[in-house]
N, C-alpha and C positions, 0 to 999 in steps of 0.2 A: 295649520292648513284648514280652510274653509272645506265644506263638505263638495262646495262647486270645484273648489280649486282642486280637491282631488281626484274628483270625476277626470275633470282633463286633462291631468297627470294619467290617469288609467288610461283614457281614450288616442294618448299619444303611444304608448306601450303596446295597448293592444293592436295598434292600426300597424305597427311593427311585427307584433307574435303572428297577426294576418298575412303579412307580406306585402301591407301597401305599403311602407315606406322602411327604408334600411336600416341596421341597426345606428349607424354612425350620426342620420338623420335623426330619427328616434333620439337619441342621446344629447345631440343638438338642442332639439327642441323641449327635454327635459328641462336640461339646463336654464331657457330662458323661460322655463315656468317657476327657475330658485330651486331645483333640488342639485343636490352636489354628481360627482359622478359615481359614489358610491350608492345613493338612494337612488339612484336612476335605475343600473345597473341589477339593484333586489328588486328593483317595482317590474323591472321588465320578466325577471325572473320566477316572481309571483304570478302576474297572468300569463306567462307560459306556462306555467303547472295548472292555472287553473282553466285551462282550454283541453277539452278532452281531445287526445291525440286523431280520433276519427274526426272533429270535425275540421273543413273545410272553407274556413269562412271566406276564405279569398276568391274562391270560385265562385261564378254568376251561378244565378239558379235556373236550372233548366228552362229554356224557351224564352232566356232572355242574353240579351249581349249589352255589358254598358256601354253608354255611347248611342244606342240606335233603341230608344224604348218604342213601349208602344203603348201610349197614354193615350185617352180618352174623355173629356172630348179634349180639342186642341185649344191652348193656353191663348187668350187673347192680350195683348199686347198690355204692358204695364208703362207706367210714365214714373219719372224718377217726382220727388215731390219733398220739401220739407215743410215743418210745422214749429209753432210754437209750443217745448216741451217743459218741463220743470223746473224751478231754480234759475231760469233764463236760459238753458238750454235749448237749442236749434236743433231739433229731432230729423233726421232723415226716413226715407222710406221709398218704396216701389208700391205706388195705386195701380189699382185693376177692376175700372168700374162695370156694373155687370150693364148686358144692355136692354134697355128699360128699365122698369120700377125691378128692384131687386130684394130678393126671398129673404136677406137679410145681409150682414154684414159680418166677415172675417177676419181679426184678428192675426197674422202672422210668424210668428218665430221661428228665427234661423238656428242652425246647427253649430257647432264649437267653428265652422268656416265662415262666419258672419254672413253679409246678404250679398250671395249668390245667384247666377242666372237660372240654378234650378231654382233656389227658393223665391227666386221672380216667376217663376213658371207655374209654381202652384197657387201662388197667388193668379197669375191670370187663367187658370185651370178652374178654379173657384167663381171665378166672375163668369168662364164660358156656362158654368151649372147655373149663373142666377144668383150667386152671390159677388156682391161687393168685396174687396177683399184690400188689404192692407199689410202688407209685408213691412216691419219696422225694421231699421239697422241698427242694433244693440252698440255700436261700434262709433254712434253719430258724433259724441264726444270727443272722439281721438279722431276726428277727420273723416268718419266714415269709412267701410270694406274697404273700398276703391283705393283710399291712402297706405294700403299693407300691399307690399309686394312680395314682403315672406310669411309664409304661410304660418312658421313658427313665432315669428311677432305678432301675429293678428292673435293667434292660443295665448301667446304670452302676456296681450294686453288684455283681454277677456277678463285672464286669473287675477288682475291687478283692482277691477272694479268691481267694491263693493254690491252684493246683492241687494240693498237698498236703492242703488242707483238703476237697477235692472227693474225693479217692481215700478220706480215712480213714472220709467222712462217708459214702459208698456202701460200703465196707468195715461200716460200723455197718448201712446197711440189709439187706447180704447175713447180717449177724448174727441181725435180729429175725426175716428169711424162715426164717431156721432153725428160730427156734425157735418159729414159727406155725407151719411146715409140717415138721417133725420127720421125719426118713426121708427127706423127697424131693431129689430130684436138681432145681438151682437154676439159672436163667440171668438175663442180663442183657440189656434192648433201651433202645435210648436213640435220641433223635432228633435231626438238626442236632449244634445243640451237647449234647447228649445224645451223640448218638452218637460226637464224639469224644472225651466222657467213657468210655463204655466201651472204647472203644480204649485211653485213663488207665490204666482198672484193669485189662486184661487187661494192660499192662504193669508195673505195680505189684507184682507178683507174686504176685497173687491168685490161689489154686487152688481157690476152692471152688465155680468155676462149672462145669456142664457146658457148657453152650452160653452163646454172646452172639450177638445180633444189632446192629451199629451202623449205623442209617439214615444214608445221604450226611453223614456226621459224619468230619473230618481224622484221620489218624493223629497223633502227636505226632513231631515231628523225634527220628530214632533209637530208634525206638520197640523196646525189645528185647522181645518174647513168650514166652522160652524158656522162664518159669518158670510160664506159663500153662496149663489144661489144656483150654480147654473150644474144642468145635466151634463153627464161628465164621462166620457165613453174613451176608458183607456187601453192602450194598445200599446200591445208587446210583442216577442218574438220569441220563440221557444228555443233555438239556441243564445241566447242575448241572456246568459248567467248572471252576468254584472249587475244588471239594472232588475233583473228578475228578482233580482234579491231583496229589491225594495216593492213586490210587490202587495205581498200581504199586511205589507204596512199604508199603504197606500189603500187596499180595501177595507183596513179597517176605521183609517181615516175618513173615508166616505161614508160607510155605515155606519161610524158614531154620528157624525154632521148630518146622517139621515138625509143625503141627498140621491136624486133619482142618478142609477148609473151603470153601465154595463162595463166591464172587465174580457178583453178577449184578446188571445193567445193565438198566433198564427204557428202550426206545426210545421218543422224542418226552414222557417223564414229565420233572418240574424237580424242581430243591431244596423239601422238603416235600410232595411231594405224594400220601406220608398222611397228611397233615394235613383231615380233613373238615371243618373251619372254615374254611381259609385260600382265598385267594384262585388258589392252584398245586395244590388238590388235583385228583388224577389217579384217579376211581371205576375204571374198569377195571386201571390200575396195582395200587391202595389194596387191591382184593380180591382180585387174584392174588397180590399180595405177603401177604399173612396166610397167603393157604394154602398159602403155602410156608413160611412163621415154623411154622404150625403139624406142616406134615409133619417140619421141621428137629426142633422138639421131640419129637414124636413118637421120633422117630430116637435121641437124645442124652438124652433124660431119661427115659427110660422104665427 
């Protein structure tokens, strides 16, 4: 089992030990990610021991309700778009061009639920601040999001393709930001599993970002950066144990590659919670952490 394909194995168990979905679902969707029903069964039983009995990750965080966020500024409209990607592959995606000359240009990656209307929305959140922004669908290959109507086949098909095909296929989207956004200086933000996508391709040896931002998204075991250039402003969540656990590997990844980068920890936030649909999103987290994405760009793309 690939180190991705485990993640998603944990990220199904855990969205169970949370209480977003049943154990019988849970079990289901084990299942079409290939573990049996006895490895289902221990893996469930592993992140329920590793969830301390105080917390509460199924509850919203104070002063927020999912469903009814309150985002800042308001998401301007995306256009559905495809491109020409790798291999002869047909890339999908959601454009969100900013309006006027634009600060720079955004990169996109979605979460283990492919390209979603929130992950449309940060992309046109992105473009209302002045940047360009480009939401890719990781999924473009098997027909795109849009062609999954179970949620457990879309995880299932994710675990199925290789991570070479994920760096060449963000590789193809950092191509088209080019060449929408011509002159500007590019980055990359990605969530969960998104974000240790971009960790993927900052180690891939991809130079043509200024910045990345990876939301509580794992590093890759041995992850080398050296051949990376862009400033790199990572973000976690302090109940979020899972992916917390790759973090000092991940700082030390940066400060071997001696690249420029800040490290920060939102106290009492959990895994996703930018997510302004999900059940862990964190409103006072969700808005501090933008205005720092934004000051970071600011900083690195300008």
């Amino acid at each position: 089992m690939s180190p991705f394909h485990q993640y998603l194995t944990e990220e199904v168990a855990l969205d169970h030990v949370d209480g977003l979905i049943s154990r019988r679902e849970a079990l289901r969707r084990l299942g079409m990610l290939g573990l049996t029903a006895g490895a289902a069964v221990t893996l469930i039983a592993a992140c329920s021991e590793d969830v301390p009995a105080a917390k509460t990750r199924s509850s919203a965080a104070p002063g927020s309700t999912p469903g009814t966020p309150t985002i800042s500024p308001t998401p301007l409209p995306t256009q559905p778009i495809t491109f020409p990607g790798p291999a002869g592959r047909t890339l999908q995606g959601a454009w969100a061009a900013a309006a006027g000359e634009p600060r720079g240009a955004v990169l996109v990656i979605h979460e283990n639920k492919g390209l979603t209307d929130h992950i449309r929305s940060v992309a046109g959140r992105f473009a209302a601040s002045g940047y360009s922004a480009l939401a890719l669908d990781l999924l473009s290959a098997e027909g795109g999001t849009a062609s999954f109507s179970d949620p457990g086949a879309l995880t299932a098909a994710l675990g199925t393709i290789p991570p070479e095909r994920f760096v060449a296929d963000m590789r193809g989207g950092i191509g088209e930001l080019s060449r929408r956004a011509p002159g500007r200086k590019l980055a990359a933000v990605g969530f969960c599993f998104g974000g240790g996508m971009v960790w993927s391709l900052l180690g891939s040896g991809e130079n043509r970002l200024s910045a990345a931002v990876p939301f509580y998204g794992p590093i890759p075991d041995g992850a080398n950066l050296a051949a990376a250039d862009a400033a790199v402003l990572a973000v976690y969540a302090e109940k979020d144990a899972r992916v917390n656990a790759s973090r000092a590997a991940a700082t030390a990844a940066l400060q071997k590659a001696n690249l420029t980068h800040e490290i920060v920890t939102f106290p009492g936030a959990d895994h996703a919670f930018f997510n302004d649909t999900g059940q862990r999103y964190d409103a006072a987290a969700a808005t501090t952490v933008y205005r720092q994405v934004l000051d970071w760009f600011g900083r690195h793309l300008a």
